[in-house]
N, C-alpha and C positions, 0 to 999 in steps of 0.2 A: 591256541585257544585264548590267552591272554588278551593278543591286538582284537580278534571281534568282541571280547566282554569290554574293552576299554572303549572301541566305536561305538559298540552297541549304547553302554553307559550313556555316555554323551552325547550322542544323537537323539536318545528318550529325552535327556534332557534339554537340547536345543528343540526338541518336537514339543516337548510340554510348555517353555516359554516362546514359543510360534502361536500354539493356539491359546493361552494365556493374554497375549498380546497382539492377536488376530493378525499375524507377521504375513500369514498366506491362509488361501484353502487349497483344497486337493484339483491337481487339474492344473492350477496357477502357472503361469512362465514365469520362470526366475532366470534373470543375469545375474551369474555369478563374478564375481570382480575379485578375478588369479595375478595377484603381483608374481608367487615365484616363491614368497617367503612362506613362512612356517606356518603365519596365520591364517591367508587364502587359500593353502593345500588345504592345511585340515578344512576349513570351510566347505570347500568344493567336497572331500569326500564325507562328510556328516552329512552334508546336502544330500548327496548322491543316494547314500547310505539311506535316510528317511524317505526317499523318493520311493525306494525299494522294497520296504516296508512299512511306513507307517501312511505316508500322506505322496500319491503319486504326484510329481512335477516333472514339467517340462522345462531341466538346466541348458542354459548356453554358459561356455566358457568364455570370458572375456580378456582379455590381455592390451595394455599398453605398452608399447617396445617407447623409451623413451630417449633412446641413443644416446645419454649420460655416460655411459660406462662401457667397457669393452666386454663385461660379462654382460649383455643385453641380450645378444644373439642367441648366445644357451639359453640363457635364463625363458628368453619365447619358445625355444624349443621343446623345451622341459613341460613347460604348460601344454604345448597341443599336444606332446607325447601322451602326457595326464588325461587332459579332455581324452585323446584319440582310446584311451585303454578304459575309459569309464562310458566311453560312447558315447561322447557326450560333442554337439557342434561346438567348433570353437570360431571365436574370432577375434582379429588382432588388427591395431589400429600403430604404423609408424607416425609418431609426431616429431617435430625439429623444436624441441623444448629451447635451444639456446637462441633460436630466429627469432622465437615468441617472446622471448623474454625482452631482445633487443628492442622488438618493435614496439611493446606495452610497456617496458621499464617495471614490469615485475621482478622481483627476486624468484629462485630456483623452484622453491617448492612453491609456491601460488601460482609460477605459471604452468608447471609440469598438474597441479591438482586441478585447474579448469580447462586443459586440456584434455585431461582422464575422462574427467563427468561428460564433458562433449559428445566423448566416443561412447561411454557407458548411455546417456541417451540416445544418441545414437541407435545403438546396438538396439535397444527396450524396442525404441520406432521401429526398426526392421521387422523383430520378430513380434511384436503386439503383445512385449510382454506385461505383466500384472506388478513386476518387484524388482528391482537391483539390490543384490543381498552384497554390504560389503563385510569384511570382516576385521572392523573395530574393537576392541575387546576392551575390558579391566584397567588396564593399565594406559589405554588410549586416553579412556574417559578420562583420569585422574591427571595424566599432561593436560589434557583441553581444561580440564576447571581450572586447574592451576596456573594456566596462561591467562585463560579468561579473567582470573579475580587479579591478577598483576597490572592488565592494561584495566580495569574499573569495572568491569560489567555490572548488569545489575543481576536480578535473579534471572531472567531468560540464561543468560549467558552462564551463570554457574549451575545451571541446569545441564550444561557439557551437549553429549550428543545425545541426540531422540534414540531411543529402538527403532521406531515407527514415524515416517513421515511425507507426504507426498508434495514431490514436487515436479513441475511438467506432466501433471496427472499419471504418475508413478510412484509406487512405494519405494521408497529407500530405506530398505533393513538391516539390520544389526544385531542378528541373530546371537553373536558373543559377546555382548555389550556388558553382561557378566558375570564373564569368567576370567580368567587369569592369561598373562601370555605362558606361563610358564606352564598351564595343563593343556596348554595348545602344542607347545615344543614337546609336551614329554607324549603326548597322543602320538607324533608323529613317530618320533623315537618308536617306540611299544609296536606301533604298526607297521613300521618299515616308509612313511612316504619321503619318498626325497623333495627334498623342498632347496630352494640360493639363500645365501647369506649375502645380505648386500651392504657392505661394507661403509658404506656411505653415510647408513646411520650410527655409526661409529664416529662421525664429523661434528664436534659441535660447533661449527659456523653456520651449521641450520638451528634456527629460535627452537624447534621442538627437542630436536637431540640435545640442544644443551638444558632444556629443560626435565629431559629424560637422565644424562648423566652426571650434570653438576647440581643443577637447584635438587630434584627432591632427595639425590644421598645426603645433602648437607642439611635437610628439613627432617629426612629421618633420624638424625642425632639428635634431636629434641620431640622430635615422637614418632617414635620405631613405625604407627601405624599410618602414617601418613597417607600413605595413597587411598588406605581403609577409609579415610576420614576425610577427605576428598571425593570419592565415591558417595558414599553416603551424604553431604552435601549437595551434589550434582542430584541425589534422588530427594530428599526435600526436598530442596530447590524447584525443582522440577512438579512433584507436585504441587507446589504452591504456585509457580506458575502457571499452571494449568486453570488454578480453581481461579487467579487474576486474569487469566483469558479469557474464561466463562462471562466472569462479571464485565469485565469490560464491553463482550459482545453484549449482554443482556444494557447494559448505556450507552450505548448503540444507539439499539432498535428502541429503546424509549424515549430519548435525548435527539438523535441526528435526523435531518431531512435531507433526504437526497432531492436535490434542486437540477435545473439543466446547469449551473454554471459548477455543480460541484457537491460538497457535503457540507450541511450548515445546521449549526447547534445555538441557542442560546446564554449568554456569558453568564446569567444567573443561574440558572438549569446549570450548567459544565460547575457553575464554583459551590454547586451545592455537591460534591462531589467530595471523598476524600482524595487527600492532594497524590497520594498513589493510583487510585482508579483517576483522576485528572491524567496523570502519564500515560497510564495505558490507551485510555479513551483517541488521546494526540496520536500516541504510538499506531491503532487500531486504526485509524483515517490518514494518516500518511501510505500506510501499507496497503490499504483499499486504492489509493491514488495513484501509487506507485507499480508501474508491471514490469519494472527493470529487477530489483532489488528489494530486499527488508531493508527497513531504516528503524533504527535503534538509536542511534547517533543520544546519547545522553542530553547535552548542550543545545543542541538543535528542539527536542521534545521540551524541554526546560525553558528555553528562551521562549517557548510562543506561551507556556503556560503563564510565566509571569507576565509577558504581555497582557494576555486575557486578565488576569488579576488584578491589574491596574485599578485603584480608586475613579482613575479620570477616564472615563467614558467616551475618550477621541476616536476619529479614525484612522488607523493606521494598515498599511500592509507590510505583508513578512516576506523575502525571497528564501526560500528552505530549500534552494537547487534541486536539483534533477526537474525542472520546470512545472514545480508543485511552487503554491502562494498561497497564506494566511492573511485575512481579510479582515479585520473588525470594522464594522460600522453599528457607532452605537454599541445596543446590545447583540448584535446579530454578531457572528462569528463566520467567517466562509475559508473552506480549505476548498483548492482548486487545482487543477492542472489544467485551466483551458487558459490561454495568452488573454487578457485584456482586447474586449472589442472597441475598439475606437472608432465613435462617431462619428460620419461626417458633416459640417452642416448643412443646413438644408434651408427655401423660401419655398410658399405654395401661397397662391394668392386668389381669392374668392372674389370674380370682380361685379357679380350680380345678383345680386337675391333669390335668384333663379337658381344658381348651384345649391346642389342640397346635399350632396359629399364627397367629401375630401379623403383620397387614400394618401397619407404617410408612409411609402414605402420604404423610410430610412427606420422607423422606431416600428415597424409595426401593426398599425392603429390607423383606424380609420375617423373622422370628422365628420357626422352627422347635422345637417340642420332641417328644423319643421318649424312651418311657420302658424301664429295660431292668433283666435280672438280672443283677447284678453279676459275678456267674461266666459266664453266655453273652452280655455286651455285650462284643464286641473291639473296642478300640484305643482305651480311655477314658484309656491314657496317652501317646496322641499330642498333642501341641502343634502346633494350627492357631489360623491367624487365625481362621479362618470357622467356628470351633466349639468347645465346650469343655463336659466333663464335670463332674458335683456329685452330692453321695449325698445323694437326693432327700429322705429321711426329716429333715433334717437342713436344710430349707429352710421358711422363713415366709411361706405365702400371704396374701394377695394380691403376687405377682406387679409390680414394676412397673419399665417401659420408657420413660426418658425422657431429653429435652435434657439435654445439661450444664450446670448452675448455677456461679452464683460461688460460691469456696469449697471447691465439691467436693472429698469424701477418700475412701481407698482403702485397706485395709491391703494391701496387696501381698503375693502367695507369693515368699518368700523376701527380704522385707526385714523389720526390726524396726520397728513401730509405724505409724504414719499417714504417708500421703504425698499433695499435694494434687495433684489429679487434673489441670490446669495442667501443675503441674511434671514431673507424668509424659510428659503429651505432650510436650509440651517435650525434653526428657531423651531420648525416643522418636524425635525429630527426626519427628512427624506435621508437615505442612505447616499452617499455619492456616485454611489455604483448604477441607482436608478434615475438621478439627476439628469443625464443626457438624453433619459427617453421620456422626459416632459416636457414638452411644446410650450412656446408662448402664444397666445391668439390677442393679433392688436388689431386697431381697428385703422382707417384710411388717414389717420393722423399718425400712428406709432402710439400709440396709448395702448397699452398690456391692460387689456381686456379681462383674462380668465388664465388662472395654472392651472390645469388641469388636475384634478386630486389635491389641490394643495391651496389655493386662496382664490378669491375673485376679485375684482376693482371697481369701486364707486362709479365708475361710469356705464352710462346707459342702464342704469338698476331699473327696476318693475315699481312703477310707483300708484296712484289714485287715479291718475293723468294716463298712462299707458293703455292702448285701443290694440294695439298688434305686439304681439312677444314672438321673441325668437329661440326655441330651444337648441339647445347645443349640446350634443353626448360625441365621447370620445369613447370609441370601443377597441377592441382586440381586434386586427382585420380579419380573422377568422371566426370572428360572432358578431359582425355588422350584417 
């Protein structure tokens, strides 16, 4: 009577913090993730247990045979015996944990733990399940803060592990995330499950184990509660990350434009920002860019943010690896993953007045000309980017439309003498990124005629004297 009033107990209460924490609904597939030890058994049978009566699930039993050890063999066998007597499918995945290690230059436990998750996706993929439930507990959580806050983390990271979290559009749960290990040893005790003792974590040349048996005994001699208080840290933490996740998204969606070449924000908009929501904001658009990995990287979010904060308004670009790049021009800001498109140049040449347009099919755009009588063409003195009037008589065919060279000059309307084409954009504040998709238009001499959006040149202008003009619009070749 005892072992079902102690299941029973703690399976109410791993059922009340499931639906508390929206862990599953009824119906749900769950992989269950059975190492062999104390923690997984009882896992699988609380599981099993609540499927029975509270909330029906559909468990698979999952097992990694990780050939470390000589107890491996039992220890898989003991699991499908387990699965086999709860009726439960099981499935087991052999890995060569020491090949992988050789070939990635991982250490033991990181490569033995993305090998696990592999097969645990895995497994989810086969059966279309809704959850992989591992069984993390109490005392897990309070190693992970206490690693995390040793190497720096910030709050993410002393937030420890989630209950609840999807990733490869699967929930990853943590049903005992907490309770104690010790009312998981004494459950099994009280109900008879045999569970392996694996000796290994008895080793502290693995960073956790020694973080389990040397750091926090010697931290509970200055305060008994430590792991309590470590705990409880990870849950602040946690919620306050949370509510900085919210805010972050919400500067986002008011601040960011997603552009085709990437995500792009304005440097005053971003520094009107507290300099913590600035982190997050970086944080939140790396991770959008990123489908390898999170990037948290402290030094890397830091570095682009004092960039941006810069008094001096230059342009620069940032390499943030995994083939993501920060952009400043100007005020514009650009975070990317697409490689830099590199122009090539290009000559197109107009050799009769008779052509009346030009496709650029290096930038784009198309080169419109109409020709008109100067007394019945209206609004030859408006000033647009996307077009600009010349008395036509007064212009040297052939025609020509090309890249911008070093050197380039310009007399500009209404400056005195030459001004190099460079400095005008410059001066223009055009971004560099857009500089190579603005043509020069000179005329049968090489005299730079017209930038297109950006200046025009005292030659050929529309004056008292002009009888025929020539217009000229540069469009998008998909709206000529």
């Amino acid at each position: 009577m005892l072992e079902r009033y102690e299941l029973r107990r703690m399976s109410e209460y791993v059922e009340q913090t499931a639906v508390e924490n929206k862990l599953w609904s009824p119906g749900d597939t769950v992989v269950v993730a059975v190492s062999g030890g104390p923690d997984s058994v009882a896992l699988l049978h609380v599981l099993h247990h609540i499927s029975s009566t509270a909330a029906p699930l559909q468990l698979v039993c999952a097992h990694v045979h990780h050939g470390f050890r000589q107890e491996s063999d039992q220890e898989a066998e003991m699991v499908r015996t387990l699965a086999e007597s709860l009726s439960i499918p099981f499935e087991m995945a052999r890995v060569n944990v020491p090949d992988f290690m050789e070939s990635s230059g991982r250490g033991a436990q990181d490569a033995a733990r993305e090998k696990r998750y592999a097969f645990l996706f895995a497994t989810a993929e086969k059966y279309k399940a809704d959850a992989i439930a591992l069984a993390h507990h109490a005392d897990d959580q309070a190693e992970t803060v206490l690693m995390r806050l040793l190497r720096g983390s910030g709050p993410s990271g002393l937030a420890g592990m989630k209950m609840e979290r999807v990733q490869k559009n699967v929930k990853l749960i943590r049903p005992f995330l907490r309770m104690n290990k010790a009312d998981l040893i004494a459950l099994c005790h009280q109900c008879g499950f045999i569970y392996a003792v694996d000796d290994s974590n008895l080793q502290t040349k693995y960073h956790r184990n020694a973080i389990r048996l040397e750091v926090l005994p010697f931290l509970a001699k200055y305060n008994p509660q430590i792991s309590s208080s470590l705990i409880q840290l990870a849950e602040v933490s946690g919620a306050e990350d949370n509510y900085m996740e919210l805010a972050a998204k919400d500067a986002y969606a008011s601040l960011v434009r997603e552009t085709s070449r990437g995500s792009a924000v304005d440097a005053p908009s971003f520094l009107g920002l507290h300099v913590a929501l600035q982190r997050r904001l970086i944080k939140l658009i790396l991770n959008y860019l990123s489908s390898e990995r999170e990037i948290s990287d402290f030094s890397k979010i830091e570095s682009v943010r004092l960039r941006i904060a810069q008094e001096i308004h230059s342009s620069w670009s940032l390499d943030l690896g995994d083939g993501i790049c920060c952009i400043r021009e100007y005020d514009k800001v650009l975070f990317t993953s697409q490689p830099p498109v590199l122009r090539k140049n290009y000559i197109y040449e107009l050799h009769t007045p008779e052509e009346l347009d030009l496709t650029l099919t290096e930038i784009g755009k198309v080169l419109m000309l109409e020709y008109g009588n100067a007394r019945e063409m209206k609004g030859y003195a408006r000033i647009l980017d996307t077009e600009c009037y010349f008395d036509a008589d007064d212009l040297k065919f052939p025609l020509c439309i090309r890249s911008r060279q070093p050197g380039d000059k310009m007399k500009v309307m209404g400056l005195n003498g030459s001004k190099k084409v460079k400095d005008i954009l410059i001066h223009e504040k055009i971004p560099p990124s857009v500089r190579a998709d603005i043509p020069m238009v000179c005329d049968g001499t090489g005299r730079i005629l017209w930038i297109p959006g950006v200046r025009r040149s005292v030659h050929a202008a529309v004056g008292q004297h002009t009888t025929r003009i020539l217009r000229m619009r540069l469009l998008d070749a998909g709206k000529a």
